[in-house]
C-alpha positions as CSV (number, residue, x, y, z in Angstrom):
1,X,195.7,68.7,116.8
2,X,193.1,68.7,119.4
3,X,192.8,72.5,118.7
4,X,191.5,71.7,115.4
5,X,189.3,69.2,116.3
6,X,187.1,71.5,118.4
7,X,186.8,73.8,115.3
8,X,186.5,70.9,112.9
9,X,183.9,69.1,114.9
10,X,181.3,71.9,115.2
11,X,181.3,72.9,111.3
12,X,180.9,69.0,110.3
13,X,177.6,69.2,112.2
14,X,176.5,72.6,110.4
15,X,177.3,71.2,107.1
16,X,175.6,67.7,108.1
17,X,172.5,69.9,109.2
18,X,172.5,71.9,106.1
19,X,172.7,69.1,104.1
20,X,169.4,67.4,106.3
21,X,167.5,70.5,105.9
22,X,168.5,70.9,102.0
23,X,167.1,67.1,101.0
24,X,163.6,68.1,103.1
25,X,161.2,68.6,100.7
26,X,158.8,71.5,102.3
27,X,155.7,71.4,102.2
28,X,153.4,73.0,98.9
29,X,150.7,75.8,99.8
30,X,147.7,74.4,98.6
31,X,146.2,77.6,97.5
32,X,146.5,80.3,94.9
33,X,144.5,83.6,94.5
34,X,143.1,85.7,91.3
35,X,142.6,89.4,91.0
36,X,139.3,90.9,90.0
37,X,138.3,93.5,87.9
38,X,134.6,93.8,86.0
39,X,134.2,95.7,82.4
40,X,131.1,97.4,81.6
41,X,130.5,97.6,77.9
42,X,128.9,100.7,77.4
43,X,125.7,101.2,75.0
44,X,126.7,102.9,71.8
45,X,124.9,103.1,68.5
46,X,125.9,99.8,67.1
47,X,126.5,96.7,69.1
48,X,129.1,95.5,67.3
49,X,131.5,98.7,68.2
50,X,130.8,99.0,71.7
51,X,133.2,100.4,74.0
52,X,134.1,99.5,77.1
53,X,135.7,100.4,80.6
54,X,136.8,98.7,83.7
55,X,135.0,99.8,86.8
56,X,136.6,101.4,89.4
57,X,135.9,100.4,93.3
58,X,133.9,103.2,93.5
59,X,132.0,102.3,90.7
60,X,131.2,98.2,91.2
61,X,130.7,98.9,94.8
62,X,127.5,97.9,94.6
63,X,127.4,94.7,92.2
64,X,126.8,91.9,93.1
65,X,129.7,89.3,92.6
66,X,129.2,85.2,92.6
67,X,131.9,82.7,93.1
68,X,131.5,79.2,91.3
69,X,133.8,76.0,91.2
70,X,131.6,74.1,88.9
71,X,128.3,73.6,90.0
72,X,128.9,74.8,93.1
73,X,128.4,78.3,94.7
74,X,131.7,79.4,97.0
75,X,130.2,82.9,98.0
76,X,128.3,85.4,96.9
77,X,128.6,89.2,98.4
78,X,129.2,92.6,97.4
79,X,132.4,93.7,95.2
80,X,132.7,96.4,98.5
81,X,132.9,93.7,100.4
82,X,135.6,91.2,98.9
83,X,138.7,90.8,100.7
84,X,141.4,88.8,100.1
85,X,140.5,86.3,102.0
86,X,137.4,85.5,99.6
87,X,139.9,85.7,96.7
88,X,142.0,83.2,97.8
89,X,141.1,79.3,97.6
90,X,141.9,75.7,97.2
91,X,143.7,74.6,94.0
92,X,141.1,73.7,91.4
93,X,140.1,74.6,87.5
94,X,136.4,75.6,86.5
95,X,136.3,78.4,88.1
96,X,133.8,81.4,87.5
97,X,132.9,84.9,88.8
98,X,129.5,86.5,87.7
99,X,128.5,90.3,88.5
100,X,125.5,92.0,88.3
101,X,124.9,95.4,89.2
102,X,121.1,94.1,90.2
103,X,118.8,91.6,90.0
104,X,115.8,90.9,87.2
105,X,113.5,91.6,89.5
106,X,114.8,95.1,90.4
107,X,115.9,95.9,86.8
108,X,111.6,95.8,86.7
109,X,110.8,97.5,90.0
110,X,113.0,100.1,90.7
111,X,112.4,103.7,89.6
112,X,109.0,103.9,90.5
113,X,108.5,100.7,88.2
114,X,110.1,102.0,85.3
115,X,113.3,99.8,86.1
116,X,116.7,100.0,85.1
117,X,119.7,98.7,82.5
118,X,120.8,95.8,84.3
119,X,124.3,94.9,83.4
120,X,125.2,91.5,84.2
121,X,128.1,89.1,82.6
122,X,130.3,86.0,84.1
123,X,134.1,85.5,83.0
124,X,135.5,82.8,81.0
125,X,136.5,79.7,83.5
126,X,139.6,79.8,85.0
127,X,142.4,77.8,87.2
128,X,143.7,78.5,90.4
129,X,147.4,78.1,90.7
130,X,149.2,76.9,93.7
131,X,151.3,80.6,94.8
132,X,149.9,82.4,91.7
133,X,147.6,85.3,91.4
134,X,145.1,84.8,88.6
135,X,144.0,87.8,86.7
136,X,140.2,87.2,86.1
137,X,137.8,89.9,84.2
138,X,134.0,90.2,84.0
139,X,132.8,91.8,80.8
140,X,129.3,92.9,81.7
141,X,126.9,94.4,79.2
142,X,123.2,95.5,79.2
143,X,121.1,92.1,80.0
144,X,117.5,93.2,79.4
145,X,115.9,95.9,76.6
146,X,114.3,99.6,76.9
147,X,111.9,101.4,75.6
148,X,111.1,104.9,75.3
149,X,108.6,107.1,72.7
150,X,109.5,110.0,70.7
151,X,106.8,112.2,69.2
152,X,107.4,113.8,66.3
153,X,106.1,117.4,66.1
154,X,103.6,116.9,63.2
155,X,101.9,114.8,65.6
156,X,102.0,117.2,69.0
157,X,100.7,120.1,66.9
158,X,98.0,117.9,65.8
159,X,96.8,116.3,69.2
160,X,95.7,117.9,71.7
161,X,96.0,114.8,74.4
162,X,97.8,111.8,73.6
163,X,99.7,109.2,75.3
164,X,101.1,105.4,74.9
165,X,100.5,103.0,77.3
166,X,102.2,99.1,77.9
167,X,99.3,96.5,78.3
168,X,101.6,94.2,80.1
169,X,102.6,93.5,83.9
170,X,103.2,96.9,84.0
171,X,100.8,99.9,82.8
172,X,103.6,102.6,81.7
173,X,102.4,106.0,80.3
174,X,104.4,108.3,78.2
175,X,102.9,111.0,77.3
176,X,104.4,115.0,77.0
177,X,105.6,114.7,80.2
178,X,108.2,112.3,79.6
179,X,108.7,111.9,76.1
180,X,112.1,111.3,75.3
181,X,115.1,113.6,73.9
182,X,118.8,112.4,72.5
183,X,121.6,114.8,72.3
184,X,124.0,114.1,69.1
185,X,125.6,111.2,71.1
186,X,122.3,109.2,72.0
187,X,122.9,110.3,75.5
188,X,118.8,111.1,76.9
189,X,119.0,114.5,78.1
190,X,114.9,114.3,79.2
191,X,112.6,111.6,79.0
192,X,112.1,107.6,80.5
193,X,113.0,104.8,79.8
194,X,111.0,101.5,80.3
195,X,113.7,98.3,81.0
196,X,112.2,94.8,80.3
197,X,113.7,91.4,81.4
198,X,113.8,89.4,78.2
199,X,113.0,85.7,78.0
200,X,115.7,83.0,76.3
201,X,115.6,84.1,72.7
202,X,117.0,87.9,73.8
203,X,114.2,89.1,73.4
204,X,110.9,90.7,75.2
205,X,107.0,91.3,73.8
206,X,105.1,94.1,74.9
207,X,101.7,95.7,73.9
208,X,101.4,99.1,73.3
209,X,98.3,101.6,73.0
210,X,98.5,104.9,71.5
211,X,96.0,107.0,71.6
212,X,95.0,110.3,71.0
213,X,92.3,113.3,70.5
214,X,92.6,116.5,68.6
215,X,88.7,117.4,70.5
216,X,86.6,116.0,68.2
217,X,84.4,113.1,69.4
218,X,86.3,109.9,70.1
219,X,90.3,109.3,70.2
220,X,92.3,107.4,67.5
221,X,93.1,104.5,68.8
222,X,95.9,101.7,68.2
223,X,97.2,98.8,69.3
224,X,100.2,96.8,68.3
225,X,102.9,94.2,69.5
226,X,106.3,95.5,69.6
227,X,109.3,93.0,69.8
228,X,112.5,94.7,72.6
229,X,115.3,93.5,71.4
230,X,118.6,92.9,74.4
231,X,121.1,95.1,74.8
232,X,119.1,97.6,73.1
233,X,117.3,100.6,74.0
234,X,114.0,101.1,70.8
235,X,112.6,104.6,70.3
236,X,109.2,104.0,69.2
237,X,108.7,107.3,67.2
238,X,104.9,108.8,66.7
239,X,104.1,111.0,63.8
240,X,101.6,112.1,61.9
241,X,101.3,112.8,57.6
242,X,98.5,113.9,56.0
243,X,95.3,115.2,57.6
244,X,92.4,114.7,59.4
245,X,93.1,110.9,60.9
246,X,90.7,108.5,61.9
247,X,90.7,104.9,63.3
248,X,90.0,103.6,60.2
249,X,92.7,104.8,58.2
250,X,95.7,104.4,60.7
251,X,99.1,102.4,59.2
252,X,102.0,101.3,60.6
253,X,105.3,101.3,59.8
254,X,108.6,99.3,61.7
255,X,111.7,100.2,60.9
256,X,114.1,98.5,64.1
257,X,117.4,100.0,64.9
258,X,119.4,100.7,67.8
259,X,119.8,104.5,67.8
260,X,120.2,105.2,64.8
261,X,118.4,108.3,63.2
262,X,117.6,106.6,60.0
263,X,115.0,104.7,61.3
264,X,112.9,103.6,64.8
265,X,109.7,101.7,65.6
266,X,107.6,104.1,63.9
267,X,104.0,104.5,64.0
268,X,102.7,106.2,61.4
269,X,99.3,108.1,61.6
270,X,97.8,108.8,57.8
């Protein structure tokens, strides 16, 4: 009997300890995590139907990517930079990430002043789950508008010299030099583009001159207001009908549309 006992004995205490351990209740991690991943939207001819595709690493190194729990700002760095660390944090709902791949100021300043598109969006808000990974996606599109002038080849073998210039913050020239060209999918294959932060109503004002001489005394001369619409880049097309123009008897035409060969800003010289 004793023999049992010494076998009996130590297996009592493993089942009591088993039992101690099972009624313990451990204790919850107090994080959870969310995966990234930001969507550019690409420009296409109508807004509606634009495609888009997620960035690889390679190609959001460089955004800039904001972390918000409310009101609040958790971190702000580099998509190069993120490490799991930064994607991991307290349990909590409202929850945003913003990316941009720069900032107004150098969507205005960079390229010599000519700017760039500035793609920029924030994802919906979201939770973070204790043990969970939260899948969390940026859809950025183009945030401010471009410009860039076409001139139509009654006018160039008109004019001799002629150019449009912005009368804003920034005095941009096209001329010949960098007119712009469009293959048969809008891509530019020549040309610049002017990018324009635009205020709250999506939209931006800029004053443009175009002028021209064809080496008679004086140049025709015009000035009007054109309205850049977000998310859009306008083709403000020059060209001439008729003969012999003159300040006096210059009209205009508008005709807005976002690539689309049926129609541009169009300045009509007649």
């Amino acid at each position: 009997m004793k023999l049992y006992l010494q076998y009996i004995i130590p297996l009592l205490a493993i089942g009591l300890f088993s039992a101690c351990v099972g009624d313990v209740e451990l204790p919850a991690t107090k994080k959870g995590s969310f995966s990234l991943g930001i969507v550019n939207g690409d420009l296409t001819v109508e807004v509606e139907t634009r495609a888009a595709h997620e960035l690889t690493a390679v190609e959001a190194a460089d955004y800039t990517v904001i972390l918000t729990e409310g009101d609040e700002t958790v971190w702000s760095k580099r998509y190069a930079d993120i490490v799991d660390a930064d994607r991991t944090q307290p349990l909590g709902t409202g929850y945003r990430v913003s990316a941009e791949n720069c900032s107004e100021a150098e969507a205005e300043s960079l390229n010599d002043g000519w700017g760039c598109p500035r793609n920029a969006g924030t994802s919906d808000a979201f939770a973070i789950v204790s043990g969970e990974i939260t899948p969390v996606q940026v859809l950025c599109s183009m945030a401010n508008a471009g410009l860039c002038v076409m001139f139509d080849e009654t006018f160039t073998n008109y004019f001799s010299e002629y150019a449009v210039t912005t009368d804003d913050r920034r005095a941009l020239k096209f001329n010949a030099g960098n007119a712009a060209e469009f293959d048969s999918n809008h891509q530019l294959t020549r040309g610049s583009i002017a990018y324009y932060n635009t205020d709250e109503s999506g939209t931006c004002q800029v004053s443009v001159i175009i002028s021209a001489s064809a080496g008679w005394d004086g140049t025709v001369r015009l000035t009007r207001q054109l309205s850049l619409p977000k998310g859009r880049i306008t083709r403000l097309r020059v060209r001439l009908t008729g003969s012999e123009p003159t300040e006096g008897n210059i009209g205009l035409s508008i005709n807005t549309s976002d690539f689309d060969e049926q129609g541009d800003e169009e300045v009509v010289l007649e």
